[in-house]
N, C-alpha and C positions, 0 to 999 in steps of 0.2 A: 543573571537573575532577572526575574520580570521586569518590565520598564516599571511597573506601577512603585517598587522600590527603590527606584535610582533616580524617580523622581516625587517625594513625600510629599510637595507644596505645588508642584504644579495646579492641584485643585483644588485648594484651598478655597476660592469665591463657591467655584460650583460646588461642596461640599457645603458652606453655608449655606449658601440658596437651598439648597436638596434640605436640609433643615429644618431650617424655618419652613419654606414650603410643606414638610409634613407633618407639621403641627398648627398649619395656618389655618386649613381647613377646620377643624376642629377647635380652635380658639375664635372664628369669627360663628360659627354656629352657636357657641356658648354666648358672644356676646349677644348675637342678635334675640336668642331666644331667654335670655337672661333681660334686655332691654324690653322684649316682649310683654314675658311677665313685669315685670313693672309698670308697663304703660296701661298694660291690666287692667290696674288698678285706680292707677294716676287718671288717666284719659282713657277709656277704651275705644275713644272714633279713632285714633294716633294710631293704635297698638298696629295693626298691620303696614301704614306706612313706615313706621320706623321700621319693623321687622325686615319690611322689604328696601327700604335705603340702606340700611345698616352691611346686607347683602351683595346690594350692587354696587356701592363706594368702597368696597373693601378688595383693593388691586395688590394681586401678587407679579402681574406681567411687569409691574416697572421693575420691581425686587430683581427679575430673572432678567431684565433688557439691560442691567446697569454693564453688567460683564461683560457680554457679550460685545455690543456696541462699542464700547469703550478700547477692551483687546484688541478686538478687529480693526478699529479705527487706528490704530497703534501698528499693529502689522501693513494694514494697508500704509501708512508713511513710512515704516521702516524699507516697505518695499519701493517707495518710492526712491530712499536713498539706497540704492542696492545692498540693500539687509536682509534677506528675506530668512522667514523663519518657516518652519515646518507647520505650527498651529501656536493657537494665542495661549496655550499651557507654556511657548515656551518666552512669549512677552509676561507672563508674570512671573517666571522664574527670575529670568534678569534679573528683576528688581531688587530679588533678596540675595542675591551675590557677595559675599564680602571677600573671596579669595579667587584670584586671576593666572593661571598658571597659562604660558608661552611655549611653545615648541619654538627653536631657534627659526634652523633654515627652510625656506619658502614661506615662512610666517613674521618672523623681525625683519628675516635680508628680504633683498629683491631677486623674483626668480626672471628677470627681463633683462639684466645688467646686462654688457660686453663683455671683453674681453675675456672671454674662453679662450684657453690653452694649452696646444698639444704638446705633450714632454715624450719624446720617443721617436725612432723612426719613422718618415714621412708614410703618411696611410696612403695607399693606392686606390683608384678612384673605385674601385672597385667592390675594395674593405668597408673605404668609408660612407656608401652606400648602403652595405650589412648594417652598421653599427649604426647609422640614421635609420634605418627600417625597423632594427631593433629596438632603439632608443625611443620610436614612439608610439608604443605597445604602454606604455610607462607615464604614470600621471605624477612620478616624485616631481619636487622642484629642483634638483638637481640635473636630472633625464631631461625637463623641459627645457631648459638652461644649456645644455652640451647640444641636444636638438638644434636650436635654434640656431646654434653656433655653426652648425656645419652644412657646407654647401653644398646642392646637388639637388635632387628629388629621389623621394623613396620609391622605388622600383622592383623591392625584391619582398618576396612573402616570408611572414614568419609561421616557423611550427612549435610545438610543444615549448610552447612562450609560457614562463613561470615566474613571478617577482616574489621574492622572502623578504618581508617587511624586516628594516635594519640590515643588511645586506646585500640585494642586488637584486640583476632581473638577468634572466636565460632566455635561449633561446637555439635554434636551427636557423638559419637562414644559407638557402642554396647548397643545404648539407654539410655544413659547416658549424658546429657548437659554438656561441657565442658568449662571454659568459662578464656582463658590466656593473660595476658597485664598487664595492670595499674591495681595499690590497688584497686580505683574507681570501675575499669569495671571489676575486680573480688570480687568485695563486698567485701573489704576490705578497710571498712572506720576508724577503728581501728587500719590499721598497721603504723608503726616508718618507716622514710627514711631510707636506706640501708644508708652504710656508704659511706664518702667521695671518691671517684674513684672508685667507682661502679655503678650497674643501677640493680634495682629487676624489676623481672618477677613474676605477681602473677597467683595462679593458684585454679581455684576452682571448685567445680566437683557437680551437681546438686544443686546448688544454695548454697554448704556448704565449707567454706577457706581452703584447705589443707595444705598452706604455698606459700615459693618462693623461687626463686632461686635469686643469688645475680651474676651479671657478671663484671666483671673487668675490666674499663676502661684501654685499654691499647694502646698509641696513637703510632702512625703507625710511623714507620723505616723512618729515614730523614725528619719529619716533618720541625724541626726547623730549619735546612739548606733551604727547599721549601720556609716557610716562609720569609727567611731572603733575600732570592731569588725576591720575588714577591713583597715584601713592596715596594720598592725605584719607581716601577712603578706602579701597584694596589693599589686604595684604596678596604681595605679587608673587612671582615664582616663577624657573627657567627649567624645562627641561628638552635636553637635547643630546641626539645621537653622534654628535660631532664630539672632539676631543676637546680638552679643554685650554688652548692655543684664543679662543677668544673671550677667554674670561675678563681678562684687564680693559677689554674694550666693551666689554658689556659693564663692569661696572662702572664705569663711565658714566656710562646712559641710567643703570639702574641705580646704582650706590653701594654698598660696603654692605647693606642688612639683609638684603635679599638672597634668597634660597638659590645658587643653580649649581643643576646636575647634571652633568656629563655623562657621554658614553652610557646613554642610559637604551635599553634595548626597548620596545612597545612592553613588552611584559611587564619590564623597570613601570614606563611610564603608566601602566596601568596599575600594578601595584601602589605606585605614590598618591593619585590621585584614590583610589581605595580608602588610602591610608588618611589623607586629609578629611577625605566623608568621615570615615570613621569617628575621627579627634573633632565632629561638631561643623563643622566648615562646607560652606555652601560654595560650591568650587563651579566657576568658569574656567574650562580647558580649550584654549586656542592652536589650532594646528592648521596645517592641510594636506594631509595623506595618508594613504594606510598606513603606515608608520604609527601613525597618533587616532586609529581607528578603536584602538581597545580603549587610549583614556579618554576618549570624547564621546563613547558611548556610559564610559563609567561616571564622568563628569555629570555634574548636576543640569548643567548646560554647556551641550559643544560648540563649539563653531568653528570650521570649515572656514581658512581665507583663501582667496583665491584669484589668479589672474582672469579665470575664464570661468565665468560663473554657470558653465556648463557642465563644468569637471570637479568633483567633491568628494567627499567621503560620505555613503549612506549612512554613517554614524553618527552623524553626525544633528543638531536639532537648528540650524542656523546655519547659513551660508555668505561672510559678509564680502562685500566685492574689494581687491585691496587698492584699491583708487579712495575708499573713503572709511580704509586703517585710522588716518590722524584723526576721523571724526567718533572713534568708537566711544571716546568718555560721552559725549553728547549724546549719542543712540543709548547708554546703560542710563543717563540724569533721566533722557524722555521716559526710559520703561518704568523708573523709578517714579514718574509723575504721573504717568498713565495708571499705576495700582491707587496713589493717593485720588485720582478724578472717581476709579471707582468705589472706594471708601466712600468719598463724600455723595455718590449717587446713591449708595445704601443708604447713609442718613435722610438724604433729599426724600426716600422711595417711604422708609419707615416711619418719617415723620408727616409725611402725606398720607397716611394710613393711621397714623396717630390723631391726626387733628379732623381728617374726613370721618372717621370712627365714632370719633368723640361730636361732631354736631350731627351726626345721623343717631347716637343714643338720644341726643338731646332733643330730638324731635323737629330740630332746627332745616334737614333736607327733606325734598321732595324723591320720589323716587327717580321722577324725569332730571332733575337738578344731580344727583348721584350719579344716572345713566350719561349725564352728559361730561362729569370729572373725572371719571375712571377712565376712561383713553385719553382724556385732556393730560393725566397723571402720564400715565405710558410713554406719550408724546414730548412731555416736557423732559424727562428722563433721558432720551434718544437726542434731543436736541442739545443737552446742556451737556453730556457725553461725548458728543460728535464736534460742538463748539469749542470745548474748551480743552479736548484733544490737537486739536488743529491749532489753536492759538497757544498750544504748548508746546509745539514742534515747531513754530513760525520764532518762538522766542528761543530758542536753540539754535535756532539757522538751518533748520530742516524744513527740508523739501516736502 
């Protein structure tokens, strides 16, 4: 569907401003010439300077500066703390977030851990050369994970390189079919589940099992403080393509109320989040791969976690770096504070136009005195925007 439908509130500010703005014009016309005649009558030496005070006091540029300044001011810290987002439609989505759904592996675990493990006849240096060549064609966290595990340099080209999100990645190397993922999609309908807190990588080479490797769930620094962070205002959610072997240590971390679903394929995971917009629910979908490319484009807001903030998902509307995962309730409090600074810029802007309005009927401004508060308004607008953005990310511990 369009973006414009997947995201309803992104433009919210600039849909009020676009508003008011086209009805602005035509209500200070009214007043000025409605002030006009009356001074008419009252004073006619007045009548043209009020006409023309009334004119030039009357600012719609702070109304339009509040947003703007504000967002951007917000993007630019966010990017400070390696957050970066696509554009300031999606610092105000954050804010109205109330449901958070998880992609397990390369987004809870760590895709940097040790101990990768080969279960299978010893690979020759030769193989595992192919399987390194092949393996970094491939942005899963799994693929980066067995990658880094294995020694050598890659030295062989791949061809008709192919990855099927939820099952695996192909390839040719040195003419030879290579074929790594799921038991499944490496002809391995015979193999036993790796054990508890782990995840196998199968691997097979011309149509024949060589073995697998097994990698080690290892969930990422500060989870459980995040968690315990985001519960009282998030309802949460898990879903993931893994089996369901780490369920009891996920509720652990999450608790006994929380939704997760396993063995869920991208389509699963797109269909659910569908299904949460549907049912009302302003959904944050966290992931990092094409795996979780359909529901983080379906999500109200995606984001993309990542070791290497070079590598992402286009789907994604936010890219947060995973060195500062434990800080995300902090980053969702600031975007929530950053909507509230521009609320109160709208009142600051309206009630400057309120009361500037009102001693320009009253015959009380000069035209020069008018000319000189309309950018002084503009001005104060950008400042107390930019001020109080910054000292709301200083009270955070944001950078």
């Amino acid at each position: 569907p369009p973006r414009s439908t997947l995201f309803p509130y992104t433009t919210l500010f600039r849909s009020m401003v676009d508003r008011i703005s086209k009805h602005f014009t035509a209500v200070v016309l009214l007043i000025a010439f409605g002030a006009a005649a009356y001074w008419a009558f009252a004073d006619p030496d007045i009548m043209y300077t009020v006409f023309t005070a009334v004119l030039i006091v009357a600012c719609p540029c702070a109304l339009a500066l509040s947003s703007p300044f504000a967002l951007g001011s917000a993007q630019r810290i966010f990017g400070n703390n390696d957050f970066y987002t696509k554009n300031t439609d999606a610092v105000e989505t954050l804010a109205r977030v109330d449901t958070i759904v998880f992609d397990k592996t390369g987004t809870l675990t760590q895709t940097r851990s040790g101990n990768v493990r080969w279960h299978g006849p010893a690979l020759g240096e030769e193989v595992r050369a192919q399987v390194k060549s092949l393996l970094r064609q491939s942005t899963h966290a799994l693929s980066r994970q067995v990658f880094a595990s294995l020694a050598g340099d890659v030295t062989h080209d791949v061809e008709e390189f192919r990855e099927v999100p939820g099952h695996g990645i192909e390839g040719r190397v040195d003419g030879h079919a290579l074929m790594i993922g799921s038991a499944e999609w490496a002809q391995r309908s015979d193999a036993a589940p790796p054990d508890s807190g782990s995840s196998a990588v199968y691997v097979s080479r011309d149509g024949t099992p060589l073995g697998h490797f097994t990698v080690p769930n290892v969930y990422r620094n500060g989870l459980e403080e995040l968690v315990a962070a985001l519960r009282p205002r998030y309802a949460l959610g898990i879903l993931s393509g893994d089996s369901p072997r780490e369920e009891e240590a996920l509720r652990k971390v999450f608790g006994d109320d929380v939704p997760m679903r396993f063995q869920q394929t991208p389509a699963d995971k797109l269909r659910h989040i569908e299904q949460l917009r549907a049912e009302g629910r302003h959904v944050l979908m966290m992931g990092d791969g094409l795996n979780d490319a359909g529901a983080l484009k379906a999500a109200d807001v995606g984001i993309s976690l990542s070791e290497d903030i070079n590598t992402f998902s286009p789907a994604c509307d936010g890219i947060l770096a995973a060195d500062h995962f434990p800080a995300f309730d902090r980053l969702l409090e600031f975007a929530r504070g950053s909507v509230r600074i521009v609320k109160a810029s709208f009142v600051i802007s309206i009630a400057y136009n309120i009361v500037g309005l009102s001693f320009a009927v009253a015959g009380l401004l000069t035209p020069l005195v008018s000319a000189i508060l309309m950018p002084v308004s503009s001005v104060s607008v950008v400042v107390f925007t930019t001020v109080l953005t910054r000292w709301s990310a200083r009270r955070r511990g944001l950078r």
